[in-house]
C-alpha positions in Angstrom: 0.0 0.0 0.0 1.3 3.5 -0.9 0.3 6.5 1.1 -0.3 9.9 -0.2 -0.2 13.1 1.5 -2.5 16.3 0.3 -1.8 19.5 1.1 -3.9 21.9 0.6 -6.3 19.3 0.3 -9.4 21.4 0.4 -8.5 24.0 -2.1 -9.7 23.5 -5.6 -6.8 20.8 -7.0 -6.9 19.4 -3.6 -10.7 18.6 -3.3 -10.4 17.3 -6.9 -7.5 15.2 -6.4 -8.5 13.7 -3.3 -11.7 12.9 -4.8 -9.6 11.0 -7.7 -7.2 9.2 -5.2 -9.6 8.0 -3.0 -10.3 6.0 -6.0 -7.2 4.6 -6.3 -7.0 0.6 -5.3 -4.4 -0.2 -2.5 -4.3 3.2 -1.3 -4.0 5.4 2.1 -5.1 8.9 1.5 -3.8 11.7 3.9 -4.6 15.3 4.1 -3.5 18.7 5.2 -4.8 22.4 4.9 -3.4 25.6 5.9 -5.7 25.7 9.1 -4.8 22.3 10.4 -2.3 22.1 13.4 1.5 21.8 12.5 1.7 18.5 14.0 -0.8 17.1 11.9 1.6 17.7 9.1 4.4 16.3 10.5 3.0 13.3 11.8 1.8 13.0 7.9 5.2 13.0 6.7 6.0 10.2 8.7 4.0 7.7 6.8 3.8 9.4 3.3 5.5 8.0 0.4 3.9 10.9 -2.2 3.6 14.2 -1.2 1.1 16.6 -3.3 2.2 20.0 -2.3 -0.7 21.7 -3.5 -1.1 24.2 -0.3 0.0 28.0 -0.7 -1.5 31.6 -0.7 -2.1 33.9 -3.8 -4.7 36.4 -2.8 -3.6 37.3 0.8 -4.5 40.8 2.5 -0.9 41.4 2.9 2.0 40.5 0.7 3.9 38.7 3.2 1.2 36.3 3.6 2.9 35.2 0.5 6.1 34.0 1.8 3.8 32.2 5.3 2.2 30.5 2.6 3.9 29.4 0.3 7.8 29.5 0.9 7.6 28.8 5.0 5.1 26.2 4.2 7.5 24.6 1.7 10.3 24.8 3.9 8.8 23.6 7.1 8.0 20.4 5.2 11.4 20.0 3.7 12.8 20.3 7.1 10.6 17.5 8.6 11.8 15.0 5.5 15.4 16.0 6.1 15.1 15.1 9.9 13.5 11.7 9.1 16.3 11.4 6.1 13.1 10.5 4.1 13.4 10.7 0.5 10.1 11.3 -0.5 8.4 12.0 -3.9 7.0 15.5 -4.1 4.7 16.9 -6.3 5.0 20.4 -6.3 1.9 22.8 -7.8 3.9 26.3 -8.8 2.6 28.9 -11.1 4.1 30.6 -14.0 3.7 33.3 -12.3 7.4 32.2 -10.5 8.9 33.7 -13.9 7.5 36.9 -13.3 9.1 39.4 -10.4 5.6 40.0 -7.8 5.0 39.0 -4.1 3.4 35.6 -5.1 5.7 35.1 -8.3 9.0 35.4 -5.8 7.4 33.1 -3.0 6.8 30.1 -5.7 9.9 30.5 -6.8 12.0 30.4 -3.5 9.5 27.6 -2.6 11.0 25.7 -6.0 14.8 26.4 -4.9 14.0 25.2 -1.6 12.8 21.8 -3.7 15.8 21.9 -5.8 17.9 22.2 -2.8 16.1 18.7 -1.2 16.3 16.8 -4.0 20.0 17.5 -4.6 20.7 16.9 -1.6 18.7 13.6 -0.5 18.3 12.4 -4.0 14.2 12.7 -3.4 12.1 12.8 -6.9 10.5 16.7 -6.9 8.5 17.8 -9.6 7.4 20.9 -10.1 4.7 22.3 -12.4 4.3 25.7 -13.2 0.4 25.7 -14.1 -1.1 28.3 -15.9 -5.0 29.1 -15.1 -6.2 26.0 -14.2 -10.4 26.2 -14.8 -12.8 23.1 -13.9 -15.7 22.0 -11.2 -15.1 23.4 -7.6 -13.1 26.5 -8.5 -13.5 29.5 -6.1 -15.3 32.6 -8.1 -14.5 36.1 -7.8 -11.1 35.0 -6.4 -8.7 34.4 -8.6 -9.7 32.4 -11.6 -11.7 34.3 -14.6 -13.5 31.1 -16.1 -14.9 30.3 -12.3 -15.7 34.0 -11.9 -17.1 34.2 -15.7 -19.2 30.5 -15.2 -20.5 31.6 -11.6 -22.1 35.1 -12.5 -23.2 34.0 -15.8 -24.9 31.4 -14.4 -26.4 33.3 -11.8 -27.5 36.3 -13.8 -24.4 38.5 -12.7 -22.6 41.2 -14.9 -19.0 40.5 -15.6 -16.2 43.2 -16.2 -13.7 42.7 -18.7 -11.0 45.5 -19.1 -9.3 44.1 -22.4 -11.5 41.7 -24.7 -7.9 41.0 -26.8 -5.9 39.3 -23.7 -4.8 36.0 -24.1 -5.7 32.8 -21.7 -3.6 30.4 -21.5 -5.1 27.4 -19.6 -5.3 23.7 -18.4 -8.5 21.9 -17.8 -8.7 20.4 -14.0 -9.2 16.6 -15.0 -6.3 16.6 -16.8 -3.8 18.2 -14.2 -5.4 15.4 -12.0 -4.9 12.6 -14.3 -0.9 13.7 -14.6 -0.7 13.9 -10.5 -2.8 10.5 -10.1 -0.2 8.8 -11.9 2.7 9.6 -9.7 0.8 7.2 -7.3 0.1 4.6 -10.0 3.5 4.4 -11.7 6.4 4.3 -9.8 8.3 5.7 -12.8 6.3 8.5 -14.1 8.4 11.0 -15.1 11.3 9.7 -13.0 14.1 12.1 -13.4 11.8 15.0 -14.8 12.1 18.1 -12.2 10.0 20.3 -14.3 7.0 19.0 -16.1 4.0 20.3 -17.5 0.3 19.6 -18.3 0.5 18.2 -22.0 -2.7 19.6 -23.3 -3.3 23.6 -23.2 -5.3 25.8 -24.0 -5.6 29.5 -25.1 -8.5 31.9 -25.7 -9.3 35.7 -25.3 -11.3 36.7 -22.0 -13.5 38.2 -24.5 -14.2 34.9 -26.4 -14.8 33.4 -23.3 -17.2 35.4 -22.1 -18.9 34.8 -25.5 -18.7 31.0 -25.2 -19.7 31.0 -21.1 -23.0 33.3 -22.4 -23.6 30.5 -25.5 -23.4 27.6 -23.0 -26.2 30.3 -20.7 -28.5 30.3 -23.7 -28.6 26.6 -24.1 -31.4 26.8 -22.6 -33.6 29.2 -25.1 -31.5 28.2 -27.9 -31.2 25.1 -27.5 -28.0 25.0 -29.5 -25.1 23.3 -27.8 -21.4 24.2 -28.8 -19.0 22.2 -31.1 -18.4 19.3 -28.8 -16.1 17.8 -30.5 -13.8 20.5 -29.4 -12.0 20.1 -26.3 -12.4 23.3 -25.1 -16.1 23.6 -25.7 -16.5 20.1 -23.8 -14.2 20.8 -21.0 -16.4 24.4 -20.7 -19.3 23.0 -21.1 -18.9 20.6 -17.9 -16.9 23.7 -15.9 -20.3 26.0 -16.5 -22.5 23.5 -15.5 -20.8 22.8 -12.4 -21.7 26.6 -11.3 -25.8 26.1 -11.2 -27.0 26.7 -8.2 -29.2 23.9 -6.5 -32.8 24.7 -7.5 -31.2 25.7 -11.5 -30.6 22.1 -12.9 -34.0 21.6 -14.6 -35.1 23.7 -17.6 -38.5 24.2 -19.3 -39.5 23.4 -23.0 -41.5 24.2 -25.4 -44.6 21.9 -26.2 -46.0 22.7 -29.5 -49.6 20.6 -29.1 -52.5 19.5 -31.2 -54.6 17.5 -31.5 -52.5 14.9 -32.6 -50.7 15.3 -29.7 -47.2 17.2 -28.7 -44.3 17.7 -30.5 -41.1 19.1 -28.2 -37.1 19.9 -29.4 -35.1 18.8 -26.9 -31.5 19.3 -28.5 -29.7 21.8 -31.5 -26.3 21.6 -33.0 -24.9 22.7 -35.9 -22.8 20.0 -35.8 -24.8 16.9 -35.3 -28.1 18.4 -36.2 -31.5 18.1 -33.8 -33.2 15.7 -31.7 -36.9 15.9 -30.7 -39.5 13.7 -29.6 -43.4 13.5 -30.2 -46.2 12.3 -28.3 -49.4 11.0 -31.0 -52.9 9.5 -30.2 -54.1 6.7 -31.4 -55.0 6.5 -35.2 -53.3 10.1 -35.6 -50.9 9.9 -38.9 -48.1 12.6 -39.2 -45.5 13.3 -41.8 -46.7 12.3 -45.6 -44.0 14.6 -46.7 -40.2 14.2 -48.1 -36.9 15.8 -47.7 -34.9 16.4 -51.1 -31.2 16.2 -48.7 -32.5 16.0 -45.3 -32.0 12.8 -43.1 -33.8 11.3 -40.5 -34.1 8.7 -37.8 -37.0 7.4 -35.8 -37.3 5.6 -32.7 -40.8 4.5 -31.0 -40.2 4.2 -27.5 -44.2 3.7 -26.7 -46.3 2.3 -28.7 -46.5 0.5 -31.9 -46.0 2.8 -35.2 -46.4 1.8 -38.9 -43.8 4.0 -40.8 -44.6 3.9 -44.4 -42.2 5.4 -47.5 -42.6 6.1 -51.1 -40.1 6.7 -53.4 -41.6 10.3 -55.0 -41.2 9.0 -58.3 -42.9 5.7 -58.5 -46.3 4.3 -56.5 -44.5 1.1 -54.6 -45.4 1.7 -50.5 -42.7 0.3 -48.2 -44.1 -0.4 -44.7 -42.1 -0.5 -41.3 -44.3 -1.8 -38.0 -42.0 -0.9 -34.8 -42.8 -0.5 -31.7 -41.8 -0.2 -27.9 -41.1 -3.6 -27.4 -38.2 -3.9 -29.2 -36.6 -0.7 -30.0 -35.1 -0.2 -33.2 -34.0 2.5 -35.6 -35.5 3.5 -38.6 -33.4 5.3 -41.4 -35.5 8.1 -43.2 -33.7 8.6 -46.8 -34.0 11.5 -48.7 -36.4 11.6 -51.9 -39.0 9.2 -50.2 -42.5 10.5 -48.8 -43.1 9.1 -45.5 -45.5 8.8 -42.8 -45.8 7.4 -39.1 -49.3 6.6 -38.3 -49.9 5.3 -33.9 -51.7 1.8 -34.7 -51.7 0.8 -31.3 -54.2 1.5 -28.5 -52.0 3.8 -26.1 -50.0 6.9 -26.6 -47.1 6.8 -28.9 -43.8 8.2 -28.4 -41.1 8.5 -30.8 -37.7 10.1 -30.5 -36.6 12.0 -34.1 -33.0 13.1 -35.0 -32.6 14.8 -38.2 -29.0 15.8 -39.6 -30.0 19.3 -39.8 -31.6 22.1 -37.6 -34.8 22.9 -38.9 -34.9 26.5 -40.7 -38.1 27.6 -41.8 -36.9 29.7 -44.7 -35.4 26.1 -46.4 -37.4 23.8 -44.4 -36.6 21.1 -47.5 -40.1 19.5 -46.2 -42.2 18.9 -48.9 -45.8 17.7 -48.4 -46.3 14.1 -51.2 -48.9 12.0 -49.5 -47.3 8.4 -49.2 
């Protein structure tokens, strides 16, 4: 068994690290945070093989908060491994800011020489990783992250300032500055050597295309048009927003266009993968008897029993389909035949369509052709 030490452990990399490790198979998980007593911590050491150094200060009332948190901190725990002549593996959470000459820039960086310094001189594996923004689930807003500040008040209905539209972002997404520190604990030989290493997957963006994405992902909800998902970004977003609704925010109305045939409701846009909506029709009721010149379609009756019924437009031949509930299939609506789906059971039925497209009534490329 292998145990791990957190610092910091309930600060936004430590909650979701410790969430992650406590995952891990054959595994002791220990934790520290800046308000617990001292001999917590070195009682900690005493046992840990891994250290995640994640504690530290970066928006402190006064600046020399900065060098309490972060280089004392450091240094007190280097002390306790060099008087139990333990060589342990540290993982070290710096900034980039440590390039740059400011209170908390200066404190990460003497907090790294002090690394250095241990590993040199008791041949311990240190890793340092100067992260950039990091964004994700469980980030403090209004503190110092944009994306949690942007997601949080967005998502509440809050104004945001931005000073400069044109700054540059760059950034790392939480899960995968977890998945890099998680494997210090499964692989003995990750990175072994490696004193500075970095998050392989960034990325950058303007604060004001941010905003402009955060307010998209907001007007899912009236829109119903979701983002490019198969970007990273846009996914890793996507998930970061959502984690900002408040309690009572995670259900959302729709819009039931009814008749009496029944209801018809869109549940999903993209521009990408096209539209998904599903329909609820009496018994008897037929809909459709139309065709689509390039438009696709699939059907699925999830209630009910359904004959679907096509007709190529230029010839008389009727193909019929009888699907139902009971089995669940797919059924493939090509372009250039009329087709209809009439309820021929004796309950409500209920269908799920996807078409390729997002419906737009000035080319609807719906043509009525009774089948």
């Amino acid at each position: 068994m292998k145990t791990a030490l957190i610092t910091g452990s309930d600060g936004f990399i430590g909650k979701n690290l410790l969430a992650s490790l406590m995952k891990v198979d054959d595994a002791r998980i220990l934790t520290f945070d800046i308000k617990d007593d001292k001999k917590k911590l070195s009682s900690h050491l005493e046992i840990a093989d891994i250290v995640y150094h994640l504690a530290g200060v970066n928006r402190p009332e006064k600046d020399d908060e900065f060098n309490t948190g972060n280089t004392e901190l450091t240094e007190n725990i280097l002390k306790e491994l060099e008087r139990m002549r333990k060589c342990a593996t540290i993982v070290f959470s710096s900034s980039i800011q440590a390039e740059l000459d400011n209170p908390y820039g200066v404190s990460k960086k003497r907090a790294e020489d002090l690394l250095i310094k241990y590993s040199d001189k008791l041949g311990g594996f240190v890793h340092i990783y100067r992260l950039p923004n990091v964004f994700g689930k469980w980030c403090r807003p209004n503190y110092n992250s944009v994306v949690a500040t942007f997601c949080h008040n967005i998502s509440q209905g809050l104004d945001i300032t931005i000073s400069d539209e044109t700054i540059e972002l760059e950034l790392v997404y939480i899960d995968d500055v977890i998945n890099e520190f998680v494997k210090f604990l499964t692989n003995p030989t990750h990175r072994r050597g490696k004193l500075f290493c970095e998050i392989d997957r960034k990325f950058t963006v303007t604060l004001g295309d941010l905003a402009k994405k955060i307010y998209q992902l907001r007007d899912i909800r009236s829109s119903l048009i979701v983002p490019d998902l198969s970007d990273d970004f846009n996914r890793c977003l996507h998930a970061t927003y959502l984690s900002y609704l408040g309690k009572n925010q995670f259900s959302y109305a729709l819009d039931m266009k009814t008749d009496n045939r029944g209801w018809l409701t869109e549940l999903i846009k993209s521009k990408h993968f096209g539209q998904i909506f599903v329909s609820k029709t009496y018994k008897g009721i037929v809909r459709g008897n139309h065709y689509h010149n390039s438009k696709i379609e699939k059907f699925c009756v999830i209630q009910g029993e359904a004959e679907i019924k096509f007709r190529h437009v230029l010839n008389g031949e009727i193909i019929s389909y009888r699907v139902g509930g009971a089995k669940i299939e797919v059924v493939d609506i090509p372009p250039g035949y009329t087709h209809s789906i009439e309820n021929i059971s004796n309950e409500e039925m209920i269908v799920i369509f996807w078409a390729n497209q997002i419906y737009d009534p000035d080319y609807p490329d719906t043509h009525y052709c009774e089948v």
